[in-house]
N, C-alpha and C positions, 0 to 999 in steps of 0.2 A: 594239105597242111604239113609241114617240116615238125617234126619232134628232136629236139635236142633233151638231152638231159645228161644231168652231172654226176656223177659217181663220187661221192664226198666220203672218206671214213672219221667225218667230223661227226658230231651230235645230230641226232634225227630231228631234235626238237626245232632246226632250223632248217627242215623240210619247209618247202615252196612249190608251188606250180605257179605260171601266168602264161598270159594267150597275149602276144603281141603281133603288130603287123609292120613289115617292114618293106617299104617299096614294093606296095600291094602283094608282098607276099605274106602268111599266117604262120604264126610258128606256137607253139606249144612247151614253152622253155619250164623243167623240172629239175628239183636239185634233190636227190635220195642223200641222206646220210647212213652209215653205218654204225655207228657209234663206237668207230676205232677197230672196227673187226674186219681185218683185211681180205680174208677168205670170204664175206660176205659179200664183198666187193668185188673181187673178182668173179664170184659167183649170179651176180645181177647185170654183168657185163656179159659176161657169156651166153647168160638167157636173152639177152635185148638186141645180140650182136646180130646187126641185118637187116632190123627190124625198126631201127630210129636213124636218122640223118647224121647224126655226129655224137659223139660222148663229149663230154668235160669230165678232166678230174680232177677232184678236190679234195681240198686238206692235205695233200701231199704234193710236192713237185716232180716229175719225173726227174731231171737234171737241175743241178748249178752250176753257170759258167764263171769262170773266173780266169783272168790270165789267159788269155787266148783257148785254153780246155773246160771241157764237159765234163763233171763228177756226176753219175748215175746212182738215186738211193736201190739200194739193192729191195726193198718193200714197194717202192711205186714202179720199177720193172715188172713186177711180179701181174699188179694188178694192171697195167697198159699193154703187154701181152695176150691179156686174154679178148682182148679185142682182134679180130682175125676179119673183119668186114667191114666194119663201119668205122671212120676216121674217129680218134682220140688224140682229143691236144689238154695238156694241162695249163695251158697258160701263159707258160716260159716263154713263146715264141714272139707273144705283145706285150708281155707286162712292160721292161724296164724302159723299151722306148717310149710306149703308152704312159710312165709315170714320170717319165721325162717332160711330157708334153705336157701333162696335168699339173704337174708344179709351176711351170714358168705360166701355163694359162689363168692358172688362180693366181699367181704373181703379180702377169702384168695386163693380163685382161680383165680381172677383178677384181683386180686391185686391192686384193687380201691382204693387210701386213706381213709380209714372210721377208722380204731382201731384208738381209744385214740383222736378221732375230735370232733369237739364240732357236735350237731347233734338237729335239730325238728321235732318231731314225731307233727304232726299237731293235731291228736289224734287218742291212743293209745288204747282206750277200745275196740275197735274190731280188735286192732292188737297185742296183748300181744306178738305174737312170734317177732315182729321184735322189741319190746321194750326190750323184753329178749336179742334177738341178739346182739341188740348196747350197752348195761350193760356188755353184756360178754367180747365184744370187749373193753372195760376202754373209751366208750365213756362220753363225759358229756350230756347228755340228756336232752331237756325240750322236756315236753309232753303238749298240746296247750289244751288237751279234754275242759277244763274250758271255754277256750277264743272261740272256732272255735265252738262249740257245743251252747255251753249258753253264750258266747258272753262279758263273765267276763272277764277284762283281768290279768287276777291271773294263772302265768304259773307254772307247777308242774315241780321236778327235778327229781323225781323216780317215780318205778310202785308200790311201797307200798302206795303211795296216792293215786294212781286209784284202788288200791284194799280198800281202808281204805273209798272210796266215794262211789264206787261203788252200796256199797249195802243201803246208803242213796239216793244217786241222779236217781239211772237206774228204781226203781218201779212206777215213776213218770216219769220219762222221756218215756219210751213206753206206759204211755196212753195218751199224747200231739200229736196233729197232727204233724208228721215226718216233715212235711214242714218248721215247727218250727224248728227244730234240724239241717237241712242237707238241702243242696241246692239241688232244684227238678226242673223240666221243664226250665224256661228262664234261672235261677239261675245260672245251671251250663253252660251258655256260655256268660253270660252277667257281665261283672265287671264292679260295679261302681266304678270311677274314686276316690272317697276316702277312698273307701278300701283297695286301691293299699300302702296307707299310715297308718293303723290300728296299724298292728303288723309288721311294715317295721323291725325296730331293731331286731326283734327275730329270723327274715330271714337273717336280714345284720349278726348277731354274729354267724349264722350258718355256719360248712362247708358242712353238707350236708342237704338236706330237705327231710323230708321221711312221708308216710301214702297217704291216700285220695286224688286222685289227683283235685278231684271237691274242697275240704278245699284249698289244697296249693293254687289251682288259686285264691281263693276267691279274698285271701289279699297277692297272690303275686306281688312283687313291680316292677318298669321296667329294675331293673339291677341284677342279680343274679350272679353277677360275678365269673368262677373257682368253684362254688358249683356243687357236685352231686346231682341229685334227685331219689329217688327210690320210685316210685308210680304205678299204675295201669291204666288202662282204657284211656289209650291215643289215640288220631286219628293222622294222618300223619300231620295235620296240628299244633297239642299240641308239636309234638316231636320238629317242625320248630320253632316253638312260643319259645318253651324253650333256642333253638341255638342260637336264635337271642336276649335274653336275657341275655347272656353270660356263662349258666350251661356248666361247662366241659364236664359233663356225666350225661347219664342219663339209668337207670335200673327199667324194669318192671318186674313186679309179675309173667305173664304171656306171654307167647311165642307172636311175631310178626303174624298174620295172614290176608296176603293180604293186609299189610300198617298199618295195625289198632294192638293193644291190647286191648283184651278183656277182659272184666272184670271175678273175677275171680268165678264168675255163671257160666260162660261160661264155663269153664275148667271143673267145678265140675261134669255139665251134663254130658260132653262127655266123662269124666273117666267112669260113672252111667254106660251108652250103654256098655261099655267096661266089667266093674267089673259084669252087668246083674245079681244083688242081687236087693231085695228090700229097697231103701233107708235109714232103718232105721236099717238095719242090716249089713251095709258096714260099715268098720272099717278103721281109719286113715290109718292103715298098708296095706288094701287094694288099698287105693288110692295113696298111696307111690310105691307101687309095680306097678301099673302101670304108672304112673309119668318115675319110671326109666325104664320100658318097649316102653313107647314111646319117649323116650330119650328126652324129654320135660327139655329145660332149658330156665332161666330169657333171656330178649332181654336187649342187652348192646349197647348205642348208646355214642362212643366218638367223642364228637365235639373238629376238632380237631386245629380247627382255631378260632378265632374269627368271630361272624356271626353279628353283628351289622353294 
């Protein structure tokens, strides 16, 4: 049996294990959270190191590319270093063309209403394929990075502003403690009560809400009426929370596994075990090629009633 497991310095209370099998092979997928305590993280890496098939890390991105370059957070170096054995990928490597493909697949193979709707990418700089996706589709875009990130409420309408900021704001922004930027440990389970009302309107004008599902919850509001959401990293009780909030539908990045999605470290690892290259020499096309060898598609959840 293959042991992956994630290294999250998200909230523990969104600890998981599941046993799946993938082209007769067993795997043992864990997701450990920290609850924001970076040293902790590092510290469960180094005792594991050798000892499991691949790490995922979570709650943090090691890089964001933008403009042809890689910004490195100077916090998720720290903790992907201490890996010295066993392959570590955060995710970076599949996400944006993976949400590339998940857009147009619930587009046009699902036929979800998304072309030409109005749409919130919450923030877009570590998702450029699904910002591309919804442009292609003649959706009207706002992208949140300003507001949900840095707290500005200045929403952008294309990704030539996040390419046009990019290379002023991201050299600065990866050496700030991450905590700053992204909600970490209590963060992502705890919503204060007027946050729900922040960026209500940019939810209320959406018809779908799309990116980070830790962002959407931050400042999402108690009515989401008929909206889609396409996000990542849900647990069985996020997918009810959204139902009962009134989301039509809801689409993740990454396949259902035992109740939960996982985020998408998760996936990157267990392709790794799969493609058995050294992670810096596996190419997008090889992790496409087995995406569609494990016949690996988004999870599509229609609420088909009203759940309030």
């Amino acid at each position: 049996m293959k042991r992956i497991v994630s290294v999250s310095i998200g909230s523990s209370d969104r600890n998981h294990s599941a046993h799946v099998n993938m082209l007769g092979e067993d795997y043992l997928v864990e997701r450990i959270g920290t609850d924001g305590d970076i040293e902790k993280a590092i510290d469960l890496i180094r005792k594991m190191d050798g000892e499991v098939d691949a790490f995922g890390m979570g709650g943090i991105d090691l890089y964001m590319a933008a403009v042809g370059k890689k910004y490195v957070f100077k916090d998720a170096k720290k903790i992907a270093d201490a890996a010295r054995k066993t392959p570590l990928v955060d995710g970076t490597g599949l996400k944006s063309t993976l949400e590339y493909r998940v857009v147009k697949h619930a587009a046009e193979v699902e036929k979800l209403p998304i072309a030409g709707k109005r749409v919130l990418v919450v923030c877009a700089i570590d998702r450029i394929g699904m910002g591309v996706a919804f442009e292609e589709l003649g959706c009207r875009v706002t992208y949140g990075d300003i507001m949900y990130a840095l707290g500005i409420p200045i929403p952008l309408h294309s990704l030539k502003w996040i390419y046009r900021l990019a290379p002023i704001v991201m050299p600065i922004a990866t050496r700030i403690p991450f905590e700053w930027l992204y909600p970490t440990g209590t963060g992502q389970t705890v919503q204060d009560a007027k946050a729900s009302t922040k960026y209500a309107r940019f939810y209320d004008e959406a018809d779908v809400i799309a990116g980070d599902f830790h962002f959407i919850r931050k400042y999402l509001p108690g009515r989401i009426d008929g909206k889609i959401v396409i996000t990542n990293t849900v647990t069985s009780k996020d997918v009810e929370e959204l139902g009962q909030r009134g989301a039509s539908a809801l689409v993740t990045t990454t396949p259902e596994i035992n109740g939960r999605s996982f985020g998408t470290n998760v996936l990157e690892a267990i392709l790794v075990t799969f493609i058995n290259k050294p992670v810096d020499d596996i190419t997008e096309k090889d992790y496409f090629d087995q995406l569609d060898r494990l016949e690996i598609k988004p999870r599509i959840v229609r609420y088909t009633q009203p759940q309030a």
